[in-house]
C-alpha positions in Angstrom: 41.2 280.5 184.6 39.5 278.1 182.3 36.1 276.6 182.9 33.8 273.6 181.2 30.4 274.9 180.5 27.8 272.2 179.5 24.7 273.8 177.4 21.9 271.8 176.2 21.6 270.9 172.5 18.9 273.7 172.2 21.3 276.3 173.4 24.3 275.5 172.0 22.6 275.2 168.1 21.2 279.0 169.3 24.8 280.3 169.7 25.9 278.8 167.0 23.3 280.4 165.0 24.0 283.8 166.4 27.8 283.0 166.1 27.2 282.9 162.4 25.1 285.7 162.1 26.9 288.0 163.9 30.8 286.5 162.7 31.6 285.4 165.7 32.6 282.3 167.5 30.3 281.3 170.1 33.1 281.4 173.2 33.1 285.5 172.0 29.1 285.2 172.4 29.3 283.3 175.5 31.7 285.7 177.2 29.9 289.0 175.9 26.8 287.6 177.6 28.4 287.2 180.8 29.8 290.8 180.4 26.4 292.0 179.7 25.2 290.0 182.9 27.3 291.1 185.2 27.0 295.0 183.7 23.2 294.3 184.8 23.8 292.8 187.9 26.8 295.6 189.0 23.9 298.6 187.7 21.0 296.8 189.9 23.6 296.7 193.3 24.2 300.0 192.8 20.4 300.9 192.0 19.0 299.7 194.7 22.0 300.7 197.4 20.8 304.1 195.9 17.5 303.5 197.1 18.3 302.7 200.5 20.5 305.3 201.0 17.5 308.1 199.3 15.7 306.1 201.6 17.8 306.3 204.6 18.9 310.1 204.4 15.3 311.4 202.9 14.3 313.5 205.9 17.8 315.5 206.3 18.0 315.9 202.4 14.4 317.2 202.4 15.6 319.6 205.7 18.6 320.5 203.2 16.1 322.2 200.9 
């Protein structure tokens, strides 16, 4: 599925500048940043519902001992 983005003039002359430094086009550096975004976002989910669960199940792990 295909979608418009619309990036200020500041933005899109930073990809471009990062497109040519690193030999890429900037839809390769606009898609690798969403990657990296939602890597981030999936590892924080799972981070915190870690948490809670520690959280949740602390007093029978610490009986587990």
């Amino acid at each position: 599925m295909g979608m418009y983005l619309s990036f200020r003039d500041d933005q899109m002359a930073a990809l471009h500048r990062c497109a040519e430094r690193e030999g890429a086009g900037v839809h390769d550096i606009v898609l690798r940043a969403v990657d990296e975004y939602l890597g981030t976002a999936h590892r924080m989910v799972v981070g915190q519902t870690a948490r809670e669960q520690a959280a949740k199940w602390r007093e029978l792990m610490d009986r587990l001992k």
